[in-house]
Biopython code that builds the backbone (N, CA, C, O; Angstrom):
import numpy as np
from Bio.PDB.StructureBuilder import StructureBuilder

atoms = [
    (1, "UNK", "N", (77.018, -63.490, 185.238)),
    (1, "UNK", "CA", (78.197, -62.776, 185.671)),
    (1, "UNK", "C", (77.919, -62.086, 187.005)),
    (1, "UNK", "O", (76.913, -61.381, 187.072)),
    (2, "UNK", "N", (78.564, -62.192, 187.879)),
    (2, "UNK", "CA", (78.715, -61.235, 189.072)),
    (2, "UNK", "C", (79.280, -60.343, 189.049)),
    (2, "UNK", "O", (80.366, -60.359, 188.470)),
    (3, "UNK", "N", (78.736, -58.979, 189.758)),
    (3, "UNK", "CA", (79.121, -57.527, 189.729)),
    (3, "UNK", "C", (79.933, -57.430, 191.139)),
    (3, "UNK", "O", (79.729, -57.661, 192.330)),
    (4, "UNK", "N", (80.912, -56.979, 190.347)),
    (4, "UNK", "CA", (81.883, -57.086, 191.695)),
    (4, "UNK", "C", (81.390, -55.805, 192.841)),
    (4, "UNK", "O", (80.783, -54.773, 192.552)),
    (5, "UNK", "N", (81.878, -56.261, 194.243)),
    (5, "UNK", "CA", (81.341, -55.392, 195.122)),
    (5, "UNK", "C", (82.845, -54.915, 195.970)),
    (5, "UNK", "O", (83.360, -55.327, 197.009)),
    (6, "UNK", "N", (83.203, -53.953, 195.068)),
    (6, "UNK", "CA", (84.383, -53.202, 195.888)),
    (6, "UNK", "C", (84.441, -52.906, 196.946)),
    (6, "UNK", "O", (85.565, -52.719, 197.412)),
    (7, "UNK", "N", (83.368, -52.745, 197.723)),
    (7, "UNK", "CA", (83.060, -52.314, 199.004)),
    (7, "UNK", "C", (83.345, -53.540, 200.051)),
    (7, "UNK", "O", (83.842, -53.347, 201.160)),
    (8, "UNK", "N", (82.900, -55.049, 199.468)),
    (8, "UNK", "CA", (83.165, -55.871, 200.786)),
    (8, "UNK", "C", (85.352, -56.152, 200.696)),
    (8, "UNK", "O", (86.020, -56.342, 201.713)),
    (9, "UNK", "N", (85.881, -56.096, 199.439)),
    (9, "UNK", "CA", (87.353, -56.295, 199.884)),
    (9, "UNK", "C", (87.908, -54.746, 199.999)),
    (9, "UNK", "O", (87.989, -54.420, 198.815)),
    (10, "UNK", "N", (88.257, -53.822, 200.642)),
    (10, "UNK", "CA", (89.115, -52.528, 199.830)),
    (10, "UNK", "C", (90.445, -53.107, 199.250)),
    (10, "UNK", "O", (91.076, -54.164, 199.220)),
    (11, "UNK", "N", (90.496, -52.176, 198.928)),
    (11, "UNK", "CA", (92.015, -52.264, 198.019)),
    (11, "UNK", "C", (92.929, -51.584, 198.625)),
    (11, "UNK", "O", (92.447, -50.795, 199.438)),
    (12, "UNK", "N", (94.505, -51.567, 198.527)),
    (12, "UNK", "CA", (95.540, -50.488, 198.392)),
    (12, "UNK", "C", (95.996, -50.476, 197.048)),
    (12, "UNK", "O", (95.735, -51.243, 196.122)),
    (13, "UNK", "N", (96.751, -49.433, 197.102)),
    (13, "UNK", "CA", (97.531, -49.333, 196.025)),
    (13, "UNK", "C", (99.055, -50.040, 196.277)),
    (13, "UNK", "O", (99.682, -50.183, 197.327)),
    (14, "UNK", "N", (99.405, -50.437, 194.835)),
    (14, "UNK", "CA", (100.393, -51.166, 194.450)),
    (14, "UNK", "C", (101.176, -50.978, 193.633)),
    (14, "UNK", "O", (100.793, -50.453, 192.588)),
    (15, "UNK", "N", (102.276, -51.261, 193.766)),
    (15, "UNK", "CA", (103.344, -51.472, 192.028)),
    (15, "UNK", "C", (104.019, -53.216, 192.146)),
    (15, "UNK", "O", (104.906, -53.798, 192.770)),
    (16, "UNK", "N", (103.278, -53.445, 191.429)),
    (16, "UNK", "CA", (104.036, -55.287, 191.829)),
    (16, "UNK", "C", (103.771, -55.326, 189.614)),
    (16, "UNK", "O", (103.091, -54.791, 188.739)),
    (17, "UNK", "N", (104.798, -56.284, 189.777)),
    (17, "UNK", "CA", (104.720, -56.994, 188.013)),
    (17, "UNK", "C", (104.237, -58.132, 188.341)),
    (17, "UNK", "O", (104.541, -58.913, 189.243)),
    (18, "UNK", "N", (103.147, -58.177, 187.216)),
    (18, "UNK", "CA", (101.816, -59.643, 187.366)),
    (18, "UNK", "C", (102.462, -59.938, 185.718)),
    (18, "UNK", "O", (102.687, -59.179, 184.776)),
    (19, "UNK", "N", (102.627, -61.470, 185.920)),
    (19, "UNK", "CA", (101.942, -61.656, 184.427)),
    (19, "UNK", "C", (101.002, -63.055, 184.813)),
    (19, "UNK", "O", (100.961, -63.999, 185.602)),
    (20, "UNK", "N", (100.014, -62.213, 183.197)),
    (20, "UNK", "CA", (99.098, -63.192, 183.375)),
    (20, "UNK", "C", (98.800, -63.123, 182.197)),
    (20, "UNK", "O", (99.030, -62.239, 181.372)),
    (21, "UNK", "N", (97.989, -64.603, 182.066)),
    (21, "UNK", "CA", (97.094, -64.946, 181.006)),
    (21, "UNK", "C", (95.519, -64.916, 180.423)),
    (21, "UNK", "O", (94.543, -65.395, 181.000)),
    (22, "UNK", "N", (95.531, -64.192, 179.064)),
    (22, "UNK", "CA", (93.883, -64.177, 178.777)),
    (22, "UNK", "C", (93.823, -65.047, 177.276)),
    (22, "UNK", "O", (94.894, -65.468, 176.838)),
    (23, "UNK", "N", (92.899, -65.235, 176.713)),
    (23, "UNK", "CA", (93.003, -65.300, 175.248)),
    (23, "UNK", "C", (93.336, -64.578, 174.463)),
    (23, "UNK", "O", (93.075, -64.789, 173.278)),
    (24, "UNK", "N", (94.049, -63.448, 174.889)),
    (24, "UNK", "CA", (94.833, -62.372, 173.924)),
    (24, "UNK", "C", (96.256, -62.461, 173.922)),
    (24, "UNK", "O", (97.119, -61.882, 173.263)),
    (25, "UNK", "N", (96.306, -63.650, 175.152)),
    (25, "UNK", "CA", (98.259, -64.251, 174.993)),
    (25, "UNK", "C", (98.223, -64.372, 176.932)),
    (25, "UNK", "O", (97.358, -64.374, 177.808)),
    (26, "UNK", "N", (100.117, -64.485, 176.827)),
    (26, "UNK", "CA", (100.487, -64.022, 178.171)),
    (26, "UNK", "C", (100.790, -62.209, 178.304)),
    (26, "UNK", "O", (100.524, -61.522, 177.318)),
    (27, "UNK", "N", (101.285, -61.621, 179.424)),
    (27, "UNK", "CA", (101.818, -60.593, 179.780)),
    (27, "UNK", "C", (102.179, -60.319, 180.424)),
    (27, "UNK", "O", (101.864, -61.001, 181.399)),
    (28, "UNK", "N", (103.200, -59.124, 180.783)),
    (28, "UNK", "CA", (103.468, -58.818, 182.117)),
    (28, "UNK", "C", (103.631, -57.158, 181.958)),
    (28, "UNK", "O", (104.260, -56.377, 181.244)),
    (29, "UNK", "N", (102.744, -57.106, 182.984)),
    (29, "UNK", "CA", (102.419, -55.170, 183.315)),
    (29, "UNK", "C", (102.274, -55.466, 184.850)),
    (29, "UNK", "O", (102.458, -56.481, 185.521)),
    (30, "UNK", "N", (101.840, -54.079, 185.171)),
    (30, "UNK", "CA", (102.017, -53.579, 186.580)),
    (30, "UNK", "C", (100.640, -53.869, 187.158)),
    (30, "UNK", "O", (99.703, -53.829, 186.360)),
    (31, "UNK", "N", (100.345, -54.198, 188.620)),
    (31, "UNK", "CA", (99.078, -54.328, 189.544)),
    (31, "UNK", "C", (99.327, -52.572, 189.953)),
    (31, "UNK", "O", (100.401, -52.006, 190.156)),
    (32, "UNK", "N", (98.171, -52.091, 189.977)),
    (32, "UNK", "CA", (98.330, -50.791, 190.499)),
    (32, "UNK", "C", (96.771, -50.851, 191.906)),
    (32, "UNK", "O", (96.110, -49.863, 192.226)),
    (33, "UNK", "N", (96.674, -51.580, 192.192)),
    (33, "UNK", "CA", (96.062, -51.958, 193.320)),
    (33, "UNK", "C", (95.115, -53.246, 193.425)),
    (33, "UNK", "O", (94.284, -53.665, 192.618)),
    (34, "UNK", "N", (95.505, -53.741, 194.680)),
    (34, "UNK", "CA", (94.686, -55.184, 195.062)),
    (34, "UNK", "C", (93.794, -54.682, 196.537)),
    (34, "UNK", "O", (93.618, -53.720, 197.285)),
    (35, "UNK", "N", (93.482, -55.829, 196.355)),
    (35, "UNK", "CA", (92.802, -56.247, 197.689)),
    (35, "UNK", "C", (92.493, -57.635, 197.626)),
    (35, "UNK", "O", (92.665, -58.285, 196.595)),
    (36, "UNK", "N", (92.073, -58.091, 198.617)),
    (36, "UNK", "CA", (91.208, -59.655, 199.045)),
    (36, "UNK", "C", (90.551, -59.904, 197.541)),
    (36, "UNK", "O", (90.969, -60.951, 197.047)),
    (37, "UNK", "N", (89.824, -59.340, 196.891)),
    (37, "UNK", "CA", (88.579, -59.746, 196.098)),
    (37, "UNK", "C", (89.024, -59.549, 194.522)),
    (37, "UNK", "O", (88.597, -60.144, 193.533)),
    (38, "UNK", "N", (90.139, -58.398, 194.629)),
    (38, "UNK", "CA", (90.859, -58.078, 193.329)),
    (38, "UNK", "C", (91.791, -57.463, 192.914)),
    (38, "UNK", "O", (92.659, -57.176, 193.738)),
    (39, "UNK", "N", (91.901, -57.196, 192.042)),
    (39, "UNK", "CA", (93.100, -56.258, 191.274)),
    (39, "UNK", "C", (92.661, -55.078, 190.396)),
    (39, "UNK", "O", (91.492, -55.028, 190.012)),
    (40, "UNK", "N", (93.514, -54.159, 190.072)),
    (40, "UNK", "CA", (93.798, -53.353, 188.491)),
    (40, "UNK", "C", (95.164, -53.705, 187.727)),
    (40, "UNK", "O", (96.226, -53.426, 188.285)),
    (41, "UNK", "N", (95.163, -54.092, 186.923)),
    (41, "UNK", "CA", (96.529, -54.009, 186.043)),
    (41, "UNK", "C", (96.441, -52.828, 185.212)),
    (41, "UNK", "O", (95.361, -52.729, 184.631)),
    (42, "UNK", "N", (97.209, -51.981, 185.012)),
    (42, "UNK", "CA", (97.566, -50.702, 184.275)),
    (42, "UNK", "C", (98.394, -51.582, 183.095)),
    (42, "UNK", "O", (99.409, -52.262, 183.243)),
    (43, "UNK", "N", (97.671, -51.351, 181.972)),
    (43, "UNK", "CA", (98.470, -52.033, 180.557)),
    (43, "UNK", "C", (97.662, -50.790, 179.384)),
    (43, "UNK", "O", (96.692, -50.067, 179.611)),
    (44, "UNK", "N", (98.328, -50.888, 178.377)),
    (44, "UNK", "CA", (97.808, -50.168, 177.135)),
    (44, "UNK", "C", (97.258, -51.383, 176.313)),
    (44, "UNK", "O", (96.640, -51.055, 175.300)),
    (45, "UNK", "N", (97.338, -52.349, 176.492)),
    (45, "UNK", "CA", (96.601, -53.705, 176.312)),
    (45, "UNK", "C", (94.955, -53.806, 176.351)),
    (45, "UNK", "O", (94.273, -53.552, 177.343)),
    (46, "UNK", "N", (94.494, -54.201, 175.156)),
    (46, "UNK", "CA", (92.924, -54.125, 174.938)),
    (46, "UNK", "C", (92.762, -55.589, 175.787)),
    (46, "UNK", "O", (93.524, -56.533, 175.580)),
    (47, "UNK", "N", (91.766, -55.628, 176.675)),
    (47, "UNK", "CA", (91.745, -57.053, 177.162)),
    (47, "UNK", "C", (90.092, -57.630, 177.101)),
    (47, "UNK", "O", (89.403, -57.455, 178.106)),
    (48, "UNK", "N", (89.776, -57.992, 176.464)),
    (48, "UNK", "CA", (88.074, -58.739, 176.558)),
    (48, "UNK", "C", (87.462, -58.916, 178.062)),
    (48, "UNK", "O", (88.181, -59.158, 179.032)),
    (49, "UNK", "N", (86.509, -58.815, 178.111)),
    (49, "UNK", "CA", (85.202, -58.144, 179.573)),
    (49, "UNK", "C", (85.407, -60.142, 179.504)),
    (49, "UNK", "O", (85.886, -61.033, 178.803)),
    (50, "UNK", "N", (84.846, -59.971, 180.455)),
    (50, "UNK", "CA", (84.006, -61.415, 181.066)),
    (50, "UNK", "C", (84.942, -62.688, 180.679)),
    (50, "UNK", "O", (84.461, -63.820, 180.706)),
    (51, "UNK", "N", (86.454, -62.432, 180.275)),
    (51, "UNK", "CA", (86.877, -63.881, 180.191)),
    (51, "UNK", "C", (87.825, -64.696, 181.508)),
    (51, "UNK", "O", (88.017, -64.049, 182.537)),
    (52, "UNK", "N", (88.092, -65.380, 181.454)),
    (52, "UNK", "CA", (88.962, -65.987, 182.915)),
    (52, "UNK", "C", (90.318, -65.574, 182.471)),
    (52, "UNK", "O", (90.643, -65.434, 181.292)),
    (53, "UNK", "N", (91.246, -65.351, 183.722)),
    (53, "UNK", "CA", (92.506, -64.872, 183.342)),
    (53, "UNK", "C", (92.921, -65.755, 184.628)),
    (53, "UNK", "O", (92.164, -66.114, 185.530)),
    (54, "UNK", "N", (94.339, -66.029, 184.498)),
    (54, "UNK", "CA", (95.120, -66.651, 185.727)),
    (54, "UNK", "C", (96.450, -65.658, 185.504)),
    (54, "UNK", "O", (97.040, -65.490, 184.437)),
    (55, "UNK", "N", (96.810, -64.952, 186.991)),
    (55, "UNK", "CA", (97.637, -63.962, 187.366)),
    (55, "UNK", "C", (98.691, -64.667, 188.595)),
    (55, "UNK", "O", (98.433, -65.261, 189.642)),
    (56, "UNK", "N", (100.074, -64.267, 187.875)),
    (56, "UNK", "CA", (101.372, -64.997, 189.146)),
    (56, "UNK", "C", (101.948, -63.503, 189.273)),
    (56, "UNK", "O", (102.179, -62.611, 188.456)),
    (57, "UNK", "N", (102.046, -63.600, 190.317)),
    (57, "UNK", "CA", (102.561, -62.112, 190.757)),
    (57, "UNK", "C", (103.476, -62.725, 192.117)),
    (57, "UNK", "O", (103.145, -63.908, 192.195)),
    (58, "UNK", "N", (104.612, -62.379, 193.355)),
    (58, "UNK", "CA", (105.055, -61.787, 194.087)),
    (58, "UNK", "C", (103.747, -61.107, 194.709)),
    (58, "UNK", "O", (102.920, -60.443, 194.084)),
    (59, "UNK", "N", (103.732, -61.541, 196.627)),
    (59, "UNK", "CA", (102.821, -60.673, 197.444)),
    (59, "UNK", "C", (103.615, -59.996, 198.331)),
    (59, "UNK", "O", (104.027, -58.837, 198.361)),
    (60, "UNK", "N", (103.792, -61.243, 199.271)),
    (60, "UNK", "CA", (104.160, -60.967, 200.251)),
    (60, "UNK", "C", (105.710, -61.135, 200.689)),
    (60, "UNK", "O", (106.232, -60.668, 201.702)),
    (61, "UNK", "N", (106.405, -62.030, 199.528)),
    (61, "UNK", "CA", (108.010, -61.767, 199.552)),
    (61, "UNK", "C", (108.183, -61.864, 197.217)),
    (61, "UNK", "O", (107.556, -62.388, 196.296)),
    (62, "UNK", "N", (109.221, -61.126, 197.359)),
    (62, "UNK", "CA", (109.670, -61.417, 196.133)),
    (62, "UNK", "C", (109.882, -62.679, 195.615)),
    (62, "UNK", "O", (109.405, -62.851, 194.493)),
    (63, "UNK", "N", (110.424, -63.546, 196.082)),
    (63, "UNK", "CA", (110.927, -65.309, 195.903)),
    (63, "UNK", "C", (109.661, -66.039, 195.951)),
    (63, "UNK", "O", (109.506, -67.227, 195.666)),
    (64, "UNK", "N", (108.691, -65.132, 196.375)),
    (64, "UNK", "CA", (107.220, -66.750, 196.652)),
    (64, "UNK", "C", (105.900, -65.922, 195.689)),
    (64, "UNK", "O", (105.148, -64.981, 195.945)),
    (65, "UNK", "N", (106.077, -66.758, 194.572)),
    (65, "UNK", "CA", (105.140, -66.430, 193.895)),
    (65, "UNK", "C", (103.491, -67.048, 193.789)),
    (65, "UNK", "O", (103.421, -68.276, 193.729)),
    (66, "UNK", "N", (102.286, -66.342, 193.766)),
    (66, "UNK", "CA", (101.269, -66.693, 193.953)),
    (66, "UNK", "C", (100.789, -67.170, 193.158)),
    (66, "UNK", "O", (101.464, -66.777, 192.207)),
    (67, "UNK", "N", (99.911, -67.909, 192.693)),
    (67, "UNK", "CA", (98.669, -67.866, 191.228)),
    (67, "UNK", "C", (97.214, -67.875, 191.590)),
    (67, "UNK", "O", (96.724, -68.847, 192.165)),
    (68, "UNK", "N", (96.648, -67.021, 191.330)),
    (68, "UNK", "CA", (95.051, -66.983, 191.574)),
    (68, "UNK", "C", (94.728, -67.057, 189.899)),
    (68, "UNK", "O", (95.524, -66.845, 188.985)),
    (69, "UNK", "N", (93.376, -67.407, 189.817)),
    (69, "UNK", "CA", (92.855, -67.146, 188.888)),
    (69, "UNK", "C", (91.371, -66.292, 189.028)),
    (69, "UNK", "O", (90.881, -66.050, 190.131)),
    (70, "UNK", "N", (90.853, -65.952, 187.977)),
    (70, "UNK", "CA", (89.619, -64.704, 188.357)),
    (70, "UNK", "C", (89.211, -64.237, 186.522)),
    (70, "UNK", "O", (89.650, -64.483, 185.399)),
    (71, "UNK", "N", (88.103, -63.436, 187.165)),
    (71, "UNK", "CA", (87.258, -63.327, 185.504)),
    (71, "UNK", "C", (87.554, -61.523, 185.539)),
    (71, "UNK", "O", (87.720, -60.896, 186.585)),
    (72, "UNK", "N", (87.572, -60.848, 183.994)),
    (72, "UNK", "CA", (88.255, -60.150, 183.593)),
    (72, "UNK", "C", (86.836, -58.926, 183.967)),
    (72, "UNK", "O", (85.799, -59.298, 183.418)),
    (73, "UNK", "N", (86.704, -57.812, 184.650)),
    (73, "UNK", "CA", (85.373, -57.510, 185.025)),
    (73, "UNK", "C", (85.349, -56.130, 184.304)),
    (73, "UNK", "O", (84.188, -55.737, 184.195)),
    (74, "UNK", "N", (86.039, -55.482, 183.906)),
    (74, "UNK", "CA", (86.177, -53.962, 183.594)),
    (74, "UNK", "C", (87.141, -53.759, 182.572)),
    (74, "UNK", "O", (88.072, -54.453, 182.980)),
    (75, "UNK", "N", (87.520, -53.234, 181.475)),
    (75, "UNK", "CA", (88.646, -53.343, 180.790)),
    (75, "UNK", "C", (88.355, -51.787, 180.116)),
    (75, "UNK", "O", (87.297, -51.440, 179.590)),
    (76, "UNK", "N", (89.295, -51.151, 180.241)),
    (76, "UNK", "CA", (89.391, -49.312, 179.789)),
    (76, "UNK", "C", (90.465, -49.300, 179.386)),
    (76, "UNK", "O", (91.234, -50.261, 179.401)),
    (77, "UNK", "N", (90.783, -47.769, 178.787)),
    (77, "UNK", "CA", (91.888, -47.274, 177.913)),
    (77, "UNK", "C", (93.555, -47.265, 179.030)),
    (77, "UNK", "O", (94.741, -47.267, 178.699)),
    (78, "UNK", "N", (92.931, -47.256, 180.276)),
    (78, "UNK", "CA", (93.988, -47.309, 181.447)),
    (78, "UNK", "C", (94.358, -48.463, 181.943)),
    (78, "UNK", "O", (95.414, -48.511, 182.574)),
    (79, "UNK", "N", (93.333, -49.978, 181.707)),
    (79, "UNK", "CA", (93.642, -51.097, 181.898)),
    (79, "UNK", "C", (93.347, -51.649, 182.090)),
    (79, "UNK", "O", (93.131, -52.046, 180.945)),
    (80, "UNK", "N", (92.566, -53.118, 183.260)),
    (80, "UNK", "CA", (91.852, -53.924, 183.421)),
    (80, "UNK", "C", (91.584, -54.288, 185.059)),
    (80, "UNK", "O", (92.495, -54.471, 185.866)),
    (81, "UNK", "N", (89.628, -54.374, 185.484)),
    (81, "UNK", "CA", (90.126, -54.977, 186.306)),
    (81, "UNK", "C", (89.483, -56.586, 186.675)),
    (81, "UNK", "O", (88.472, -56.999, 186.107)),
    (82, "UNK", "N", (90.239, -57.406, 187.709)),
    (82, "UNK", "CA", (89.619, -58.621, 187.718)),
    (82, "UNK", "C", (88.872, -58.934, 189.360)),
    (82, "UNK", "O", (89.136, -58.660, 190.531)),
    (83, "UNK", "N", (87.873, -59.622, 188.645)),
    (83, "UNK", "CA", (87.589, -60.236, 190.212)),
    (83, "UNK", "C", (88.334, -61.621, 190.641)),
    (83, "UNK", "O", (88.518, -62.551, 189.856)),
    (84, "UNK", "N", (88.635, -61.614, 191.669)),
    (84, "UNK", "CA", (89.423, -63.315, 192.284)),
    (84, "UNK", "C", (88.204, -64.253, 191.964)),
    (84, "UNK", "O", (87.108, -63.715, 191.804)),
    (85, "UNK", "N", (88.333, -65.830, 191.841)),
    (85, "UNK", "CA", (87.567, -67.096, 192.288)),
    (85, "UNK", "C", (86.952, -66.664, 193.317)),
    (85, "UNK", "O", (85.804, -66.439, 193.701)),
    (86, "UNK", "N", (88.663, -66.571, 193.882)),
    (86, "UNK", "CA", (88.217, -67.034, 195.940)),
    (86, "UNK", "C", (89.453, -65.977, 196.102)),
    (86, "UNK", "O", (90.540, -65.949, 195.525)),
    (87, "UNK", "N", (88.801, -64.975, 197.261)),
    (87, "UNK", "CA", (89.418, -64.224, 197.921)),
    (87, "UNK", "C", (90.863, -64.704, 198.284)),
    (87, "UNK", "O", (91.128, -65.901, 198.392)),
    (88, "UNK", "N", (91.725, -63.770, 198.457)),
    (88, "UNK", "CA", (92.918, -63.815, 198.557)),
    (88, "UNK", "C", (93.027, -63.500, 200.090)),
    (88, "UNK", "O", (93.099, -62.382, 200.601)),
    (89, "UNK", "N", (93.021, -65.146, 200.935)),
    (89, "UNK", "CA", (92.851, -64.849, 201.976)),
    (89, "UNK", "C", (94.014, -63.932, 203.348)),
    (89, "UNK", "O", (93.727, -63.630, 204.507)),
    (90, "UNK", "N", (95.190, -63.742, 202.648)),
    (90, "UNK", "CA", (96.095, -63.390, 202.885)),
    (90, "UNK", "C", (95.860, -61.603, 202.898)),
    (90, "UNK", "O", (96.553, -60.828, 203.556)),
    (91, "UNK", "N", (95.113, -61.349, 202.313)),
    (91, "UNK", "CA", (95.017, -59.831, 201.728)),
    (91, "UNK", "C", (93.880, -59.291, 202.677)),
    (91, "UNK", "O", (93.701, -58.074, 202.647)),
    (92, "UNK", "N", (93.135, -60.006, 203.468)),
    (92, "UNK", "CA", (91.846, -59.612, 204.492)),
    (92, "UNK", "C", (92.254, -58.623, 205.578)),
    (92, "UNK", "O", (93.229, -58.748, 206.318)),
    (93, "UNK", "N", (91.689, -57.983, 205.574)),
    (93, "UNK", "CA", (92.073, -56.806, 206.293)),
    (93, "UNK", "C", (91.545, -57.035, 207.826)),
    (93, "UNK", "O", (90.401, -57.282, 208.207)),
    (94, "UNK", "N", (92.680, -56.882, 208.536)),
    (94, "UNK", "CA", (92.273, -57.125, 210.554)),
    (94, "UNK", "C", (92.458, -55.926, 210.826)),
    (94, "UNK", "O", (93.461, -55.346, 210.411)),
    (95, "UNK", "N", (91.563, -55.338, 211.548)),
    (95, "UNK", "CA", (91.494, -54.527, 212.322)),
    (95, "UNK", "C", (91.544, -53.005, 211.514)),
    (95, "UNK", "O", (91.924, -51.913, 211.938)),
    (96, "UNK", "N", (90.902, -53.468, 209.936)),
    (96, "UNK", "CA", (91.184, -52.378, 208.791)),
    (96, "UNK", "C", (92.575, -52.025, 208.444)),
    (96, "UNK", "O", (92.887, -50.894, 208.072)),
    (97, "UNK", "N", (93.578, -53.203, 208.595)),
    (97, "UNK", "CA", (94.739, -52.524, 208.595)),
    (97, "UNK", "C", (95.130, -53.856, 207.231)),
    (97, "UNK", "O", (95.020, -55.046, 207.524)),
    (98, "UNK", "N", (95.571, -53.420, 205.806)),
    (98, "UNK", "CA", (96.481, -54.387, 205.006)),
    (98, "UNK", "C", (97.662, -55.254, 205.739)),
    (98, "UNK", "O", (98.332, -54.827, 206.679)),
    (99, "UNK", "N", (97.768, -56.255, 205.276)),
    (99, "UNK", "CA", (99.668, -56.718, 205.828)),
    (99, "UNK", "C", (100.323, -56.316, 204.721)),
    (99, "UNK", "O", (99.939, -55.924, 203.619)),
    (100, "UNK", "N", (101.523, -56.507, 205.278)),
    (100, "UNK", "CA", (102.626, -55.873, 204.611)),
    (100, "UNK", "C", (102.232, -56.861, 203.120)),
    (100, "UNK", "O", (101.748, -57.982, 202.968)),
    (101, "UNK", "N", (102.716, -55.801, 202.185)),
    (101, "UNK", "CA", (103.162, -56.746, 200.759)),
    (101, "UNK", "C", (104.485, -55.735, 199.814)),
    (101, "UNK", "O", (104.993, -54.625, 199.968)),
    (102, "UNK", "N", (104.628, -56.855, 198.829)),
    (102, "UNK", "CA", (106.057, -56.226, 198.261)),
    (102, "UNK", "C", (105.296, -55.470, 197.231)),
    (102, "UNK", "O", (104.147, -55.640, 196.821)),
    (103, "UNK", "N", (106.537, -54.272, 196.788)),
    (103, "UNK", "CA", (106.312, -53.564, 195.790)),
    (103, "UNK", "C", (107.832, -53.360, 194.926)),
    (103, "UNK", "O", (108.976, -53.436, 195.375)),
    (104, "UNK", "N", (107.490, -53.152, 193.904)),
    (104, "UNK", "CA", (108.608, -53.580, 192.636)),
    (104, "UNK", "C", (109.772, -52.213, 193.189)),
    (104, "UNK", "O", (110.977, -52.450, 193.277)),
    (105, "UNK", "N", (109.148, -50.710, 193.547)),
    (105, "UNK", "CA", (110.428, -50.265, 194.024)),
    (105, "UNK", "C", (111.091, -50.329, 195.235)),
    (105, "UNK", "O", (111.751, -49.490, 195.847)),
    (106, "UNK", "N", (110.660, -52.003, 195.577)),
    (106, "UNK", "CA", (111.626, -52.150, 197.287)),
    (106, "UNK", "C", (112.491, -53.041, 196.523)),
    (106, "UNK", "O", (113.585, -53.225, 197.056)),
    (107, "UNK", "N", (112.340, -53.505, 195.674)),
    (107, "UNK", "CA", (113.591, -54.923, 195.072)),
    (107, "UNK", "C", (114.597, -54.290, 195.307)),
    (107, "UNK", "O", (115.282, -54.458, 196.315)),
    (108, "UNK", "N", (114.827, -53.478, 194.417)),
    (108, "UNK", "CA", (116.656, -53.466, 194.800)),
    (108, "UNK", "C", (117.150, -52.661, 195.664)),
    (108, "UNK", "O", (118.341, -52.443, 195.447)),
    (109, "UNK", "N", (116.561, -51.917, 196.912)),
    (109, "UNK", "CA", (117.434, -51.987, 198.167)),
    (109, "UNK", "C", (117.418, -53.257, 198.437)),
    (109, "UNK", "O", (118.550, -53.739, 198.414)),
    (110, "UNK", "N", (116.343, -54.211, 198.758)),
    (110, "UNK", "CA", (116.627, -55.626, 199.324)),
    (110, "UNK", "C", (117.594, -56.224, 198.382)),
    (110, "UNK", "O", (117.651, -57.433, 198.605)),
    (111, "UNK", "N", (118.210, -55.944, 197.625)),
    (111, "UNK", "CA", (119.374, -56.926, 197.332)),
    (111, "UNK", "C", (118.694, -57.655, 195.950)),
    (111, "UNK", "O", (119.188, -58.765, 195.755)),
    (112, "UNK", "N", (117.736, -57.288, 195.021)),
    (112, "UNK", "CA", (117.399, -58.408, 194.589)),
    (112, "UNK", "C", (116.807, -57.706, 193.244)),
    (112, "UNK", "O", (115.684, -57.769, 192.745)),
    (113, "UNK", "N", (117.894, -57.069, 192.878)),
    (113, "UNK", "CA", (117.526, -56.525, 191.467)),
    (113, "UNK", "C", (117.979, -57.299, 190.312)),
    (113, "UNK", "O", (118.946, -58.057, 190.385)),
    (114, "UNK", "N", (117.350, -57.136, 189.332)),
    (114, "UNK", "CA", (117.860, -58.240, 188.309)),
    (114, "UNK", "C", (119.433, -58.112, 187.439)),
    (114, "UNK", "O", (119.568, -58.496, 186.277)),
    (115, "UNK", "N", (120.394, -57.581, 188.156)),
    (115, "UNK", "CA", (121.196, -57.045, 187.563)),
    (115, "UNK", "C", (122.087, -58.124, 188.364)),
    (115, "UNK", "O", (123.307, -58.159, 188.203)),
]
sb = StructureBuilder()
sb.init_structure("model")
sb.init_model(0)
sb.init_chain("A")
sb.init_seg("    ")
for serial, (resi, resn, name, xyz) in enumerate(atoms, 1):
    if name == "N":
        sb.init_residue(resn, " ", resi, " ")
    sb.init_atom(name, np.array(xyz, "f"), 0.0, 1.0, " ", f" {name:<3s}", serial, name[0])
structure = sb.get_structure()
């Protein structure tokens, strides 16, 4: 197993809805921060250490959905986190600066609430 190294991707914080899959089913809860290398999902969901999960989430527009897959590295009473395969090359930080990405409370000013 590899120990993830938070230090080479940072993270921001997030509110995006992921669902994804482990051997405990599918789901869908909240990303409460990514970066290049990974995620946290905030769930009350017990999730098993060390298994592979594949996550579709919304990044960078609502309509274009992603799928990475990645192994399950941390799992606590607050939620889970994963490491990517392969960096999320979209998420690399230039010049230390994130690109833009979506978050679940911009949907519905943009027009695109589920209602």
């Amino acid at each position: 197993m590899k120990i993830p190294n938070r230090q080479e991707y940072p993270r921001r914080t997030a509110y995006i809805i992921v669902q994804y899959t482990v051997k405990e089913g599918t789901h869908r809860d909240v990303i409460k921060n990514i970066g290049a290398g990974g995620l946290f999902v905030k769930t009350p969901r017990r999730v098993s250490l060390n298994q592979a999960i594949t996550l579709e989430f919304p990044l960078f527009k609502f309509d274009n959905i992603i799928q990475v897959t990645g192994q399950v590295t941390r799992s606590d009473p607050d939620g889970f986190a994963v490491e990517f395969d392969e960096p999320l090359e979209g998420l690399v930080c230039k010049d230390g600066e994130f690109p833009e990405i979506v978050h679940e409370s911009n949907r519905k000013s943009q027009g695109l609430s589920d209602n």
